[in-house]
PDBQT receptor file of N, H, CA, C and O in Angstrom, charges set to zero:
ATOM      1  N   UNK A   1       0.822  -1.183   0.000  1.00  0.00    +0.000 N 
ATOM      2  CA  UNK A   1       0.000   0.000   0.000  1.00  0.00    +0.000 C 
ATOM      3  C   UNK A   1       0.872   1.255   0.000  1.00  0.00    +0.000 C 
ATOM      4  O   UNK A   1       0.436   2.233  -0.607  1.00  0.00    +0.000 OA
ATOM      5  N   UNK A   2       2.204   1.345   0.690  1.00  0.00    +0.000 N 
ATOM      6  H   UNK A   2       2.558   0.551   1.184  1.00  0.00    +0.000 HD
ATOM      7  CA  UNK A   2       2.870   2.272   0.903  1.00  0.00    +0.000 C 
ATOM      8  C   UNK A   2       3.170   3.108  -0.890  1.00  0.00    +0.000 C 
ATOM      9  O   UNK A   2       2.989   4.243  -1.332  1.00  0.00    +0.000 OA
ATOM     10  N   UNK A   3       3.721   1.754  -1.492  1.00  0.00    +0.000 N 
ATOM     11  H   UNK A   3       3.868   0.832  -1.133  1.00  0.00    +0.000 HD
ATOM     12  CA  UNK A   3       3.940   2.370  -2.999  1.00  0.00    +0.000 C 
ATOM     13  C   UNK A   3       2.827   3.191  -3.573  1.00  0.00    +0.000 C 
ATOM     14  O   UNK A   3       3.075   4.122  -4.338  1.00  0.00    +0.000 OA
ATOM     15  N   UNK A   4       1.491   2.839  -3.192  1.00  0.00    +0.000 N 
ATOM     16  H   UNK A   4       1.290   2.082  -2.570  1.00  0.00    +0.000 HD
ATOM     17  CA  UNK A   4       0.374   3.650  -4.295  1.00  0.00    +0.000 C 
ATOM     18  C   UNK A   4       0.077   4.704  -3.374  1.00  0.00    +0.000 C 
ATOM     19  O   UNK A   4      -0.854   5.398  -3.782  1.00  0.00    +0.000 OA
ATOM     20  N   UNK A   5       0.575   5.084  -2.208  1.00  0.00    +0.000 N 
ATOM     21  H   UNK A   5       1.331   4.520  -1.877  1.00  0.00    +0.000 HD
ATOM     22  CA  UNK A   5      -0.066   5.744  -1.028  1.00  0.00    +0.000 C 
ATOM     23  C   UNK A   5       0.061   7.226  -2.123  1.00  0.00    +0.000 C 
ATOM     24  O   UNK A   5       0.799   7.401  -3.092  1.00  0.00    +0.000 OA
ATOM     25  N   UNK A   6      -0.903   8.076  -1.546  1.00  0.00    +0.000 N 
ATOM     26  H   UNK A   6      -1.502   7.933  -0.759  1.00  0.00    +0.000 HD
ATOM     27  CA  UNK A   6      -0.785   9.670  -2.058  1.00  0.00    +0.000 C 
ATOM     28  C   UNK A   6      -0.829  10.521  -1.127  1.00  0.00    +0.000 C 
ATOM     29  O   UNK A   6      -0.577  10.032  -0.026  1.00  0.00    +0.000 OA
ATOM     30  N   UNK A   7      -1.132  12.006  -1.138  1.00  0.00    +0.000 N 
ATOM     31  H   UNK A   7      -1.337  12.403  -2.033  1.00  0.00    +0.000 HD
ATOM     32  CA  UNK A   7      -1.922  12.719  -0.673  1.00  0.00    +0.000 C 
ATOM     33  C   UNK A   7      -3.478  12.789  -0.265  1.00  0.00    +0.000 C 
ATOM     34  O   UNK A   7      -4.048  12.876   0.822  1.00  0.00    +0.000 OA
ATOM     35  N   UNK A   8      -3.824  12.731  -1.307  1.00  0.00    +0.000 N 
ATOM     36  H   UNK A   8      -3.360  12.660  -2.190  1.00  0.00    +0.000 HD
ATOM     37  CA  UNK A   8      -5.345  12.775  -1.979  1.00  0.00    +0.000 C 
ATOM     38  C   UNK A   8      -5.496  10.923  -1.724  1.00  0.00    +0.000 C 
ATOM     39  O   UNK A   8      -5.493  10.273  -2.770  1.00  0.00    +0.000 OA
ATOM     40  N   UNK A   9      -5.589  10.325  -0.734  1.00  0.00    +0.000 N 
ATOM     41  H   UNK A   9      -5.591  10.852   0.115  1.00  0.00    +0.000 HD
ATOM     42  CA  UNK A   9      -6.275   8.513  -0.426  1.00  0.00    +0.000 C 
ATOM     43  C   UNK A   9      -6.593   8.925   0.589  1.00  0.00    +0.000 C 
ATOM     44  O   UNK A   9      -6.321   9.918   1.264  1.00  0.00    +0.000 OA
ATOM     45  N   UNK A  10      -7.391   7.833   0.696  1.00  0.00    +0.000 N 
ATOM     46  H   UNK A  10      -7.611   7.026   0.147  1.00  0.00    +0.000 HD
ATOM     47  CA  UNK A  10      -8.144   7.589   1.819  1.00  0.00    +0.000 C 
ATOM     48  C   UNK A  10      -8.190   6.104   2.215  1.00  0.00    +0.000 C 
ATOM     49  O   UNK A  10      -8.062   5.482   1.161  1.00  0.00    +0.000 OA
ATOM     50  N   UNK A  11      -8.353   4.953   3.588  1.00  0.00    +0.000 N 
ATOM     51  H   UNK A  11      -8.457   5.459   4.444  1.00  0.00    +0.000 HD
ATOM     52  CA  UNK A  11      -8.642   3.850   3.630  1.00  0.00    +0.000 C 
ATOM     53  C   UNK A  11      -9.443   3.752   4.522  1.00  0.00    +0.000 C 
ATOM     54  O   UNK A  11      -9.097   4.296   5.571  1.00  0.00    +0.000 OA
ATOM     55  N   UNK A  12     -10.682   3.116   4.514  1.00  0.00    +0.000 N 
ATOM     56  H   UNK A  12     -10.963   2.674   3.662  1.00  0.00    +0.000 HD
ATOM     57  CA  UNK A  12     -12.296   3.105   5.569  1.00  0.00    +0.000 C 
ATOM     58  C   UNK A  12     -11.524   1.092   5.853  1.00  0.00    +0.000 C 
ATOM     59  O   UNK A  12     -10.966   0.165   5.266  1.00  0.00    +0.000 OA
ATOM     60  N   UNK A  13     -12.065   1.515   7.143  1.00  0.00    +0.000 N 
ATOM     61  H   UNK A  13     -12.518   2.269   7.619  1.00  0.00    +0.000 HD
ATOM     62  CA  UNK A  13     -11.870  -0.044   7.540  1.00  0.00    +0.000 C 
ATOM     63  C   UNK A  13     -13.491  -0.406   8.403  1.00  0.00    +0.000 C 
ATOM     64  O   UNK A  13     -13.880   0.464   9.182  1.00  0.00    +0.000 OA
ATOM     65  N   UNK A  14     -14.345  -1.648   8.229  1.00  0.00    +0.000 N 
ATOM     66  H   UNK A  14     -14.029  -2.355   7.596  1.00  0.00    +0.000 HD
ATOM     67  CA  UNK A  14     -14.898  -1.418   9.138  1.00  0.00    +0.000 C 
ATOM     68  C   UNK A  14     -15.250  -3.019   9.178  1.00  0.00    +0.000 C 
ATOM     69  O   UNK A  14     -15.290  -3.855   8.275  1.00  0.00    +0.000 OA
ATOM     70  N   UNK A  15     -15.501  -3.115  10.660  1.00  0.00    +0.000 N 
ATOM     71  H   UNK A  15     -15.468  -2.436  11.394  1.00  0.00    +0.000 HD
ATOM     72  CA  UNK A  15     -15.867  -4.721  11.110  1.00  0.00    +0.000 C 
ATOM     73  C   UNK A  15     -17.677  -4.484  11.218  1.00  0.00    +0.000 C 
ATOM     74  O   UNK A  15     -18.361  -3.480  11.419  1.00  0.00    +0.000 OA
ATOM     75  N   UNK A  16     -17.906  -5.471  11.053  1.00  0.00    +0.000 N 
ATOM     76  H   UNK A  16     -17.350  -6.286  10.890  1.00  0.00    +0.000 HD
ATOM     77  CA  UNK A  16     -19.573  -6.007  11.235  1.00  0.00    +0.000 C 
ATOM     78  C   UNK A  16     -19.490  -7.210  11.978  1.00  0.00    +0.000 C 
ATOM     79  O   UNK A  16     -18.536  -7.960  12.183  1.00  0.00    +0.000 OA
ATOM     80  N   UNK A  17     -21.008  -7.261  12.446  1.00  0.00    +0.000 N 
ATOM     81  H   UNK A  17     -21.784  -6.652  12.280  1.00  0.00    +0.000 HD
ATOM     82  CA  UNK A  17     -21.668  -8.859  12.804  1.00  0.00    +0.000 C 
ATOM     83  C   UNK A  17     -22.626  -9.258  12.638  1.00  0.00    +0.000 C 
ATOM     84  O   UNK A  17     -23.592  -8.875  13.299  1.00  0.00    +0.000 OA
ATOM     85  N   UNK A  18     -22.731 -10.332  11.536  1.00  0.00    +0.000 N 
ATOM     86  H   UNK A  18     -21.947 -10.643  10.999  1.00  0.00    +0.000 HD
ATOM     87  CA  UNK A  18     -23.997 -10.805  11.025  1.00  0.00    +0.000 C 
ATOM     88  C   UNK A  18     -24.507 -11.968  12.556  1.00  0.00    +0.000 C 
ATOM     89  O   UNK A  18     -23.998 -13.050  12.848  1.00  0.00    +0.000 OA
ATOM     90  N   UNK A  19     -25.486 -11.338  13.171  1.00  0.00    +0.000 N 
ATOM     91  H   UNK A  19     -25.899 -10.459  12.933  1.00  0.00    +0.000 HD
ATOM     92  CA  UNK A  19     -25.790 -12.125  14.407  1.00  0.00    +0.000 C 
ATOM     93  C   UNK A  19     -26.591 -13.424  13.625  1.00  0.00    +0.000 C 
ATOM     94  O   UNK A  19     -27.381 -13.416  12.682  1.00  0.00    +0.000 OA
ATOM     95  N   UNK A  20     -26.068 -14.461  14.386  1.00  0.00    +0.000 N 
ATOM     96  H   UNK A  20     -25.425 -14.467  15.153  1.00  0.00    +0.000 HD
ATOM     97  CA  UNK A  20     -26.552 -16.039  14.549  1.00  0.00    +0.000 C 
ATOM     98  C   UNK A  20     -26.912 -16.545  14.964  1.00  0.00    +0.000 C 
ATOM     99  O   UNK A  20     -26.647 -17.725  14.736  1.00  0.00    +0.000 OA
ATOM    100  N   UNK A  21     -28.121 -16.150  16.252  1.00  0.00    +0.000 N 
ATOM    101  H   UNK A  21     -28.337 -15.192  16.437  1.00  0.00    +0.000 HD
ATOM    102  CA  UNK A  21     -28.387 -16.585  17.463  1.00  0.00    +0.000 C 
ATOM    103  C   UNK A  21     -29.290 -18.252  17.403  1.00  0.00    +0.000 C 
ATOM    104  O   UNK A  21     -29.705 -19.006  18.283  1.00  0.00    +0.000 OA
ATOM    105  N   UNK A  22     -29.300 -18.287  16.130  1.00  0.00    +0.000 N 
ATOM    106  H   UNK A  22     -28.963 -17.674  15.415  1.00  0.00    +0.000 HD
ATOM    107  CA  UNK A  22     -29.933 -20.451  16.370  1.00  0.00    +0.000 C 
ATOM    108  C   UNK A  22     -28.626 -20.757  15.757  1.00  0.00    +0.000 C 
ATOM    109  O   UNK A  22     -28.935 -21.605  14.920  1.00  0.00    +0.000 OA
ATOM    110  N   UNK A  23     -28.010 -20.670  15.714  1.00  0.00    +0.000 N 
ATOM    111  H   UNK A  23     -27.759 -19.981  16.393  1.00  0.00    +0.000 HD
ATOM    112  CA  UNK A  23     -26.593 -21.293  14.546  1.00  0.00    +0.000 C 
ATOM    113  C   UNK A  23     -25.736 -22.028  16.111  1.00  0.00    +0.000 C 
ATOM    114  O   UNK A  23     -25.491 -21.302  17.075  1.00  0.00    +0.000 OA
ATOM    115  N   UNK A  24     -25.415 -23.391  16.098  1.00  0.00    +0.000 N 
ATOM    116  H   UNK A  24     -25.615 -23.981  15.315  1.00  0.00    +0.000 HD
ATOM    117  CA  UNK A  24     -24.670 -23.732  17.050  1.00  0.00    +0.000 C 
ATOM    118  C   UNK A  24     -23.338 -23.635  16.729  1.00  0.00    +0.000 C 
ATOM    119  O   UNK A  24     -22.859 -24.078  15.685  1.00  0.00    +0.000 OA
ATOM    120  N   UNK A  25     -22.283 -22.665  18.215  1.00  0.00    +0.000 N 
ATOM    121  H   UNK A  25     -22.672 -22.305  19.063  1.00  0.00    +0.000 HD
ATOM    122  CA  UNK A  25     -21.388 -22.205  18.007  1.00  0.00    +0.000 C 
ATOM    123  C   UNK A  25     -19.962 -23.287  17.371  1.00  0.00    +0.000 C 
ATOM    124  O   UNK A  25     -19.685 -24.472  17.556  1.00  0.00    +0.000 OA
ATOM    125  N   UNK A  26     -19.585 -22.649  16.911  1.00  0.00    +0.000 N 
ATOM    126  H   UNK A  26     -19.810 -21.686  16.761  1.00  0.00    +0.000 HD
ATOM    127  CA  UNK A  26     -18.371 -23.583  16.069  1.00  0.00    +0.000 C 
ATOM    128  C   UNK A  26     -16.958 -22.581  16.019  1.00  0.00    +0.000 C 
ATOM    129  O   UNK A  26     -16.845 -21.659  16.826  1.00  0.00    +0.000 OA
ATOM    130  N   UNK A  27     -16.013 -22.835  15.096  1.00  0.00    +0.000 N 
ATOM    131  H   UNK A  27     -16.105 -23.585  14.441  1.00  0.00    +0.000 HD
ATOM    132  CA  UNK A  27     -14.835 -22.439  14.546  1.00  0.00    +0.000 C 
ATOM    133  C   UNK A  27     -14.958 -20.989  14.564  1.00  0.00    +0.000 C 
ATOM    134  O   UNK A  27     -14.151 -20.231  15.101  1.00  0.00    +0.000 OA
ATOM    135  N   UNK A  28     -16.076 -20.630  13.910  1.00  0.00    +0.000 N 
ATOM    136  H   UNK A  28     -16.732 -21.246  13.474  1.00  0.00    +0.000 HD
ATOM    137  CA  UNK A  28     -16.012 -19.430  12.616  1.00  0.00    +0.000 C 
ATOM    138  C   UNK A  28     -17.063 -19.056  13.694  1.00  0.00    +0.000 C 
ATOM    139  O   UNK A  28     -16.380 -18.312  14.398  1.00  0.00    +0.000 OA
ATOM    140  N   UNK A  29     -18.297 -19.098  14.276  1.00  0.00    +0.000 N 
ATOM    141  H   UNK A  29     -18.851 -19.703  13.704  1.00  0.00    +0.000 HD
ATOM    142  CA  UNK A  29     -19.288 -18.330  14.972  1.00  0.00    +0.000 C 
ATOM    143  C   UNK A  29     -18.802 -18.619  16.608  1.00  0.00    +0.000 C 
ATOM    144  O   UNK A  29     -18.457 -19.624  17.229  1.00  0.00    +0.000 OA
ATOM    145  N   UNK A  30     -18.954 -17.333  16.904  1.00  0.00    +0.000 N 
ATOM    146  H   UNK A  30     -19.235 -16.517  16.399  1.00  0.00    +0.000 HD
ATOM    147  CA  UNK A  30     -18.903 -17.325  18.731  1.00  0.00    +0.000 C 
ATOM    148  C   UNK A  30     -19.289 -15.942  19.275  1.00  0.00    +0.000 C 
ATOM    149  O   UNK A  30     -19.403 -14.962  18.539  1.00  0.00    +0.000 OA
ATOM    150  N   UNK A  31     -19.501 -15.912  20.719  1.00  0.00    +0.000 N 
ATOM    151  H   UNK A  31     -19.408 -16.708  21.317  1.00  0.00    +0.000 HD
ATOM    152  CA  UNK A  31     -20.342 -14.338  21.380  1.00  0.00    +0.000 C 
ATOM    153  C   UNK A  31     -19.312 -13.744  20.933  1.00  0.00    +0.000 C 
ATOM    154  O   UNK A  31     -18.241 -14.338  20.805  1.00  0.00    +0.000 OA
ATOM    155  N   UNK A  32     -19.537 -12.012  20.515  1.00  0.00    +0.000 N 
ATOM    156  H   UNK A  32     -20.407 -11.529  20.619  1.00  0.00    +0.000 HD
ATOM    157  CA  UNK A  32     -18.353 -11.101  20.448  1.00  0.00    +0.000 C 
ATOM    158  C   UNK A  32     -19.678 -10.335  20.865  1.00  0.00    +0.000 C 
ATOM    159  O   UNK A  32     -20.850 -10.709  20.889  1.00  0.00    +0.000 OA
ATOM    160  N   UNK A  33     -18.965  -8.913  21.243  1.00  0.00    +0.000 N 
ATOM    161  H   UNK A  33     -18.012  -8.609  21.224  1.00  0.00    +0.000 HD
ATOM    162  CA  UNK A  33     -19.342  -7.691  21.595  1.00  0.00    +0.000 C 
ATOM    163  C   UNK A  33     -20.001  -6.687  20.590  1.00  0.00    +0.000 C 
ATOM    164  O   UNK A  33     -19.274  -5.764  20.222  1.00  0.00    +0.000 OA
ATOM    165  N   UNK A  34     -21.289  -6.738  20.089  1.00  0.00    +0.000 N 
ATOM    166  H   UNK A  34     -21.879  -7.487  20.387  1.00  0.00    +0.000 HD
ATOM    167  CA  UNK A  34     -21.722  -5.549  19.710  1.00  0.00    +0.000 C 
ATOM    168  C   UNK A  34     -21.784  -4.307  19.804  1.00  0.00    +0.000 C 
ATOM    169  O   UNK A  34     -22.890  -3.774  19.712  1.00  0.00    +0.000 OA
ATOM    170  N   UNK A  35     -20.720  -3.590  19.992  1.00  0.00    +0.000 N 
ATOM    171  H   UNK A  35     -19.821  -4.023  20.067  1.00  0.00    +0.000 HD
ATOM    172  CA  UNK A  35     -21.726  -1.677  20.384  1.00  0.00    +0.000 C 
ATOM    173  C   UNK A  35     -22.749  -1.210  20.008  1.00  0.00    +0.000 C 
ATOM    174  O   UNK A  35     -23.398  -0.384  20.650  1.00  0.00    +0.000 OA
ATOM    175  N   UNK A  36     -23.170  -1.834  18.499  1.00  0.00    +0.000 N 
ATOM    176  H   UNK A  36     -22.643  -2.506  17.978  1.00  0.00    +0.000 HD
ATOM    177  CA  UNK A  36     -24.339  -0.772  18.178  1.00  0.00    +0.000 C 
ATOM    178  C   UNK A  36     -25.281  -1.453  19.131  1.00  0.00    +0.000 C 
ATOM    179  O   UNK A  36     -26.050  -0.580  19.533  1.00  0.00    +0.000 OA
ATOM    180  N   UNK A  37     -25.641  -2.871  19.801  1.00  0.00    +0.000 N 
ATOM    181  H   UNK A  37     -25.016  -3.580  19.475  1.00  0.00    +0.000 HD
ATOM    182  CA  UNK A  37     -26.377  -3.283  20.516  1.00  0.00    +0.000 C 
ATOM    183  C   UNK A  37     -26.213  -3.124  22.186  1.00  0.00    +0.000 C 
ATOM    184  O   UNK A  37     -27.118  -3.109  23.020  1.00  0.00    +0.000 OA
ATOM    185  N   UNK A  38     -24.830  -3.016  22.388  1.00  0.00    +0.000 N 
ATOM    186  H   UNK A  38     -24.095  -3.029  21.710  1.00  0.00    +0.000 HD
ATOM    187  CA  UNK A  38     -24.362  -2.553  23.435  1.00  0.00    +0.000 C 
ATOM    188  C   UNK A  38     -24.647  -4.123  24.547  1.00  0.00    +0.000 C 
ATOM    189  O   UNK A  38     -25.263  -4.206  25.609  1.00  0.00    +0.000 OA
ATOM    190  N   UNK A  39     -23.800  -5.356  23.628  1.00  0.00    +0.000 N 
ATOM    191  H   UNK A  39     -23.300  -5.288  22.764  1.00  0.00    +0.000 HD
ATOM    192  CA  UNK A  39     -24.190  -6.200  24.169  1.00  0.00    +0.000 C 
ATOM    193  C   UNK A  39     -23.434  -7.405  23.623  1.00  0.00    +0.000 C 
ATOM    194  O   UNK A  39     -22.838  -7.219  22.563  1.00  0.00    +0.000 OA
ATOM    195  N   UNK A  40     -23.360  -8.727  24.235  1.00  0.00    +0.000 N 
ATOM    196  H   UNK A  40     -23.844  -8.879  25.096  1.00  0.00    +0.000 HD
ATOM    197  CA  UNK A  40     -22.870 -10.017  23.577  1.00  0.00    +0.000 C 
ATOM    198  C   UNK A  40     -23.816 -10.513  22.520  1.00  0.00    +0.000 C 
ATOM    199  O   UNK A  40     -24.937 -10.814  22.930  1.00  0.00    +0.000 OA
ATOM    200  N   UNK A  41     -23.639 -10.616  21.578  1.00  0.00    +0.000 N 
ATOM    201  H   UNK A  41     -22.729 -10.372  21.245  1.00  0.00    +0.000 HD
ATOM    202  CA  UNK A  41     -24.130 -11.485  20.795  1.00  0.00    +0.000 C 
ATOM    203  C   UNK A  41     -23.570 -12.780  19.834  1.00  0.00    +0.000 C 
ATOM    204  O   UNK A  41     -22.430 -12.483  19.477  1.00  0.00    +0.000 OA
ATOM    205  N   UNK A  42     -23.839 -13.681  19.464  1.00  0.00    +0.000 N 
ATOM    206  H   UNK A  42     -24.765 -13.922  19.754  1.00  0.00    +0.000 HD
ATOM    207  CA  UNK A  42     -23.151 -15.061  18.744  1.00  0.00    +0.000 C 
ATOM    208  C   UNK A  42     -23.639 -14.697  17.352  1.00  0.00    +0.000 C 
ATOM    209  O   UNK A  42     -24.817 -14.605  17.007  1.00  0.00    +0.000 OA
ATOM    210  N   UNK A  43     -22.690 -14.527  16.695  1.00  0.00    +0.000 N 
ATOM    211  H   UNK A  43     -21.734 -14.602  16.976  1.00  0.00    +0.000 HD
ATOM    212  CA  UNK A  43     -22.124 -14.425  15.227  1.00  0.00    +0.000 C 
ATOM    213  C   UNK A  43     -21.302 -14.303  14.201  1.00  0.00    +0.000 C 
ATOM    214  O   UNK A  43     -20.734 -15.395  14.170  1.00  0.00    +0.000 OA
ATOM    215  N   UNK A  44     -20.936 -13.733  13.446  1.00  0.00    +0.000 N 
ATOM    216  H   UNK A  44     -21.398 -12.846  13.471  1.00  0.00    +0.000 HD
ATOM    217  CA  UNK A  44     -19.860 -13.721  12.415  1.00  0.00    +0.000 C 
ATOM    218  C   UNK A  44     -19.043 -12.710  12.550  1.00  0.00    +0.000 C 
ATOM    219  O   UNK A  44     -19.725 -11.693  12.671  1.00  0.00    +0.000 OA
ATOM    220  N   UNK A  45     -17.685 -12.427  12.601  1.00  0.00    +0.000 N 
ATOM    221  H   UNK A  45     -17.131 -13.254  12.503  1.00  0.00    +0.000 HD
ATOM    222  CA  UNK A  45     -17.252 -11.261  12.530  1.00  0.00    +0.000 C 
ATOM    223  C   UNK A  45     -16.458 -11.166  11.215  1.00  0.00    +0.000 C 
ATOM    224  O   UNK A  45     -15.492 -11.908  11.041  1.00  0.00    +0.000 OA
ATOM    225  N   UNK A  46     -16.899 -10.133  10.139  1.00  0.00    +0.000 N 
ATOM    226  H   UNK A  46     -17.684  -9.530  10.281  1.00  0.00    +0.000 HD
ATOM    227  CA  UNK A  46     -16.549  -9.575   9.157  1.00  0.00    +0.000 C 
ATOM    228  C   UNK A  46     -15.779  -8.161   9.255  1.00  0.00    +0.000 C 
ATOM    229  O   UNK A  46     -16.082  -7.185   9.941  1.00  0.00    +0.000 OA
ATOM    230  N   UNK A  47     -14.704  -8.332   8.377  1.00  0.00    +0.000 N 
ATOM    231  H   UNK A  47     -14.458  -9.125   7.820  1.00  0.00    +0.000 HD
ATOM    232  CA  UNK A  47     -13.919  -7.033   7.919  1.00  0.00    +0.000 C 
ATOM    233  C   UNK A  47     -13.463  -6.370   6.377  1.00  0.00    +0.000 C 
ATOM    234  O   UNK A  47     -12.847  -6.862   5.432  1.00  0.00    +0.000 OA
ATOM    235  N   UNK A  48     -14.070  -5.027   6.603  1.00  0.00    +0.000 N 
ATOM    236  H   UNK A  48     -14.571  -4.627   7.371  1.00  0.00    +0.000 HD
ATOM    237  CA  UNK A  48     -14.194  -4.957   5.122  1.00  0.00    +0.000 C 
ATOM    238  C   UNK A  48     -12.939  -3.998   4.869  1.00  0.00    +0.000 C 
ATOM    239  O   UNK A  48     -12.580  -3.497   5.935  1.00  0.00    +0.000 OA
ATOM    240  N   UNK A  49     -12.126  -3.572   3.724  1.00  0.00    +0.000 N 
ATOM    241  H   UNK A  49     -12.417  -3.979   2.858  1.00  0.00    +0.000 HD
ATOM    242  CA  UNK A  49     -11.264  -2.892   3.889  1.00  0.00    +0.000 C 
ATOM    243  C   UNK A  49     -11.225  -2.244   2.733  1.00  0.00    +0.000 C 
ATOM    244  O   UNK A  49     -11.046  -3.106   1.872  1.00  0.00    +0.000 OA
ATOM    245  N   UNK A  50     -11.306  -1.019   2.160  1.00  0.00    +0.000 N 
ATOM    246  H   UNK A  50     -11.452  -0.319   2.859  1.00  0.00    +0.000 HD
ATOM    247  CA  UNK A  50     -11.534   0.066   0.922  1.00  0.00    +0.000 C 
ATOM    248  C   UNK A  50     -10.043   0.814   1.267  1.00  0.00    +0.000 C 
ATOM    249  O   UNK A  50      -9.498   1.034   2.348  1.00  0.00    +0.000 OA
ATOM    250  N   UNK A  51      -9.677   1.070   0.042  1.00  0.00    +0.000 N 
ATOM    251  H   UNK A  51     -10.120   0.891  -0.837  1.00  0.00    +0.000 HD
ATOM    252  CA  UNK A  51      -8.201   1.929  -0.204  1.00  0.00    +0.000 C 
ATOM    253  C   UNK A  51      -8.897   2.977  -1.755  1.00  0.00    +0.000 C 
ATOM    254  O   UNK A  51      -9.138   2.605  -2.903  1.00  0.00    +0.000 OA
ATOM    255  N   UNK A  52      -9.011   4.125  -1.201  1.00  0.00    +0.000 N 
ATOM    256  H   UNK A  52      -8.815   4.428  -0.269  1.00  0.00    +0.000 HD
ATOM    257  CA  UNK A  52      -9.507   4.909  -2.465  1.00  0.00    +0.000 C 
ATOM    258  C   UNK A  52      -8.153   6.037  -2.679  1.00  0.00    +0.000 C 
ATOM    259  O   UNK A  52      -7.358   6.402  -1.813  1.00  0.00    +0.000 OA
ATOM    260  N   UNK A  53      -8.192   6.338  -3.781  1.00  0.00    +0.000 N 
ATOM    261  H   UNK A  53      -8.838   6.041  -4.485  1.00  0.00    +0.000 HD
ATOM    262  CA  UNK A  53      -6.598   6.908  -4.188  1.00  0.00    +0.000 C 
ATOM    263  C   UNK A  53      -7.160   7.766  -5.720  1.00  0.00    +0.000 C 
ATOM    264  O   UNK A  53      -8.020   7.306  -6.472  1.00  0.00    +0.000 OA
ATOM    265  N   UNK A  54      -6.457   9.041  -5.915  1.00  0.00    +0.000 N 
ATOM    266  H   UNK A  54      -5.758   9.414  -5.305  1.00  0.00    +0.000 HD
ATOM    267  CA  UNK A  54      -7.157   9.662  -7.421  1.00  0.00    +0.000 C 
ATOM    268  C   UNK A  54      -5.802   8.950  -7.859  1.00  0.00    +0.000 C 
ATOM    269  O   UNK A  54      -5.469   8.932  -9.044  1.00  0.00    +0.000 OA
TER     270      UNK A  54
């Protein structure tokens, strides 16, 4: 990333959780911490990552 880096970029990072609450917990699903719910919940944790650059 350093090579294409500019002035003018930007990079948005953001995690989600697709909640799973009948899904029995495994590998890939387990409780993590919601904020927007302000609470434990059992589901997926996703990360998305955008690099915008003119």
């Amino acid at each position: 990333m350093r090579q294409v880096e500019s002035e003018n970029s930007v990079m948005i990072v953001d995690d989600s959780i697709a909640e799973k609450p009948y899904t029995d917990k495994n590998g890939i699903l387990r409780r993590r911490y919601d904020h927007s719910r302000q609470r434990n919940v059992k589901g997926l944790n996703s990360m998305t990552c955008l690099y915008h650059s003119q």
